[in-house]
C-alpha positions in Angstrom: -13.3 -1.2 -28.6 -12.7 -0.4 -24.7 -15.8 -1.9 -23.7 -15.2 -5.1 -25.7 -11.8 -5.4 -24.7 -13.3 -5.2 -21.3 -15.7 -8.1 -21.6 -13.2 -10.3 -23.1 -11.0 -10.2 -20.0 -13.5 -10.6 -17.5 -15.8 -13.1 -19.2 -12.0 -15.2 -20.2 -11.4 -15.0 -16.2 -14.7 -15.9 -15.2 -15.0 -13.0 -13.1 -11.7 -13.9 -11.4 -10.2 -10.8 -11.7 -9.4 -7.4 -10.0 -9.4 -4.2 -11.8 -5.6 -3.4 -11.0 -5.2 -6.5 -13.3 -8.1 -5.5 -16.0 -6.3 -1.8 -16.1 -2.7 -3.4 -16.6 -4.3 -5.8 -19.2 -5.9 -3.0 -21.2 -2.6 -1.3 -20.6 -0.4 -4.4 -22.4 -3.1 -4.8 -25.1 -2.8 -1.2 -26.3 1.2 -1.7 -25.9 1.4 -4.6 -28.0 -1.3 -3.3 -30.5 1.2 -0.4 -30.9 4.3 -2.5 -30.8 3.5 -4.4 -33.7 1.3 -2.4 -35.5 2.1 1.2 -34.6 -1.6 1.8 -34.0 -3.5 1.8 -30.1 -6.8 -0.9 -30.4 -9.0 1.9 -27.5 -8.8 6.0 -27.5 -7.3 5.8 -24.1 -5.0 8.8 -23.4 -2.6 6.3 -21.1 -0.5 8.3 -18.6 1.6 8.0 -15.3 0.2 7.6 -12.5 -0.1 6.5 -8.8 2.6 4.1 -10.3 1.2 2.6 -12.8 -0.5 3.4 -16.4 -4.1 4.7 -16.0 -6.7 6.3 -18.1 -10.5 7.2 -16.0 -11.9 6.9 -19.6 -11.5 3.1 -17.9 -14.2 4.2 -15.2 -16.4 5.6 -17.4 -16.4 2.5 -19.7 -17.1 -0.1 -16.3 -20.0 2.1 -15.3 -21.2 2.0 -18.8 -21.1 -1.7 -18.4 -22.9 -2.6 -15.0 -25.6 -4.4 -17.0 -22.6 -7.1 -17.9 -20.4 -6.7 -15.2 -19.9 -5.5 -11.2 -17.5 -4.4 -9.2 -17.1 -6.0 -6.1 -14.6 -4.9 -2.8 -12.7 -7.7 -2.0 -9.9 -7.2 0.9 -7.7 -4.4 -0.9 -9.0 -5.7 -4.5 -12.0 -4.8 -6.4 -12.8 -7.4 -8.1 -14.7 -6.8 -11.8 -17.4 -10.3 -12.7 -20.0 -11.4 -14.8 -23.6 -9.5 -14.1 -25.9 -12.4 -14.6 -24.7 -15.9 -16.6 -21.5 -15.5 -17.8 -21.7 -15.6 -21.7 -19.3 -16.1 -24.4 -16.1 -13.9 -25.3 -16.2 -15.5 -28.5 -19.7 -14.1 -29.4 -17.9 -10.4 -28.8 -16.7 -9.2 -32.7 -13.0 -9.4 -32.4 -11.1 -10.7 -35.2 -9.2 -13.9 -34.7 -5.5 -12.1 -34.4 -7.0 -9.5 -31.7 -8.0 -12.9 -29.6 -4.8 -14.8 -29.7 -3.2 -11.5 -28.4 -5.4 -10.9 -25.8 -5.5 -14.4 -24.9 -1.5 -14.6 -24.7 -2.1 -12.0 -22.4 -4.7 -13.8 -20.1 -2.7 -16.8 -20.0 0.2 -15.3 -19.2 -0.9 -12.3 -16.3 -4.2 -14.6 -15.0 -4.8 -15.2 -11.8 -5.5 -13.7 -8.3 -2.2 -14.7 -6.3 0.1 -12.0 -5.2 2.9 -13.7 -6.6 0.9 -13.9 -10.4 0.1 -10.5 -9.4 3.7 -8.9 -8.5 4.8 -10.6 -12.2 2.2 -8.4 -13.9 3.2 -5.6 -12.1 6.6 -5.8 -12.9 6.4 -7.2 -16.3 4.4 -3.6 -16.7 6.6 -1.0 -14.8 9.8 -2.5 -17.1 8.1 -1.9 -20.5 9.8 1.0 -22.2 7.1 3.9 -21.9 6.5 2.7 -17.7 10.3 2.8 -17.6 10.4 6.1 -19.0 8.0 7.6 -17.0 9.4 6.3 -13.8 12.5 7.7 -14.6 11.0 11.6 -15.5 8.4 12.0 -13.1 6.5 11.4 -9.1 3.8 8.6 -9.1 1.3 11.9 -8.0 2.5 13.5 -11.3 0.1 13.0 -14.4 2.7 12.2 -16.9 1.3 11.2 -20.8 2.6 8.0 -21.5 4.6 7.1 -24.9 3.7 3.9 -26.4 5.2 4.0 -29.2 8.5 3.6 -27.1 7.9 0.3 -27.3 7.9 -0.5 -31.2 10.5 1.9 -31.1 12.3 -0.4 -29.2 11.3 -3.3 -30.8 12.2 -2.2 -34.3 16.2 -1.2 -33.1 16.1 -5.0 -31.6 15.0 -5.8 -34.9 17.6 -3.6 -36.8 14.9 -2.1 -38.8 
């Protein structure tokens, strides 16, 4: 599921994306998956880290993938695009729910301003299990992220 999940977002930007932003994406689609349905959509072992949430299961999956994408240095950025014509994210098997949530996601956090940038960033750092982890540990620290914080949340809103 990584690897599709992967594709989606970078064939839905066109390329036009940096890997901060594909991590943080992968990040909110595993939150919201778990928000709503209790269940992660990727293994990713999420945690802590260097201020922000970060799995390297995300750089094993990208160089499993440099067939269908690259990674490109770009100022500060990397930036992750298409390998060759950029094909269809609807030809990838993901059920029609999955791609209005990743699409809401897109839509929403797109784009490769610093100000569209600095929104995802802090949309991210105030979900529950960032806020959490900001609070109990040092960006160096390694600290396992809880996602189900978040339909925790979410269901006390809810009064559930």
């Amino acid at each position: 599921m990584l690897e599709s999940l992967i594709l989606y977002f970078v064939y839905k930007t066109k390329g036009f994306i940096t890997k901060t932003q594909l991590v943080k994406f992968l990040y909110l689609a595993d939150l919201y998956s778990v928000k709503w349905t209790g269940n992660q959509l990727t293994q990713l072992n999420w945690y802590y880290y260097n201020y922000g949430p970060w799995d390297e299961e995300i750089d094993d999956a990208l160089s499993g993938l440099e067939d269908k994408v690259t990674q490109r240095q770009e100022g500060n950025s990397i930036l992750i695009q298409v390998a060759g014509e950029l094909p269809e994210a609807d030809d990838l098997d993901l059920s029609e729910g999955l791609r209005l949530m990743l699409e809401n996601i897109r839509k929403e956090w797109a784009g490769l301003t610093s100000e569209k940038i600095n929104e995802l960033l802090d949309h991210v750092y105030s979900t529950a299990p960032m806020a959490e982890a900001k609070s109990k540990h040092k960006p160096e620290d390694r600290a396992q992220l809880n996602l189900q914080l978040e339909r925790k949340k979410l269901l006390e809103e809810l009064g559930v």
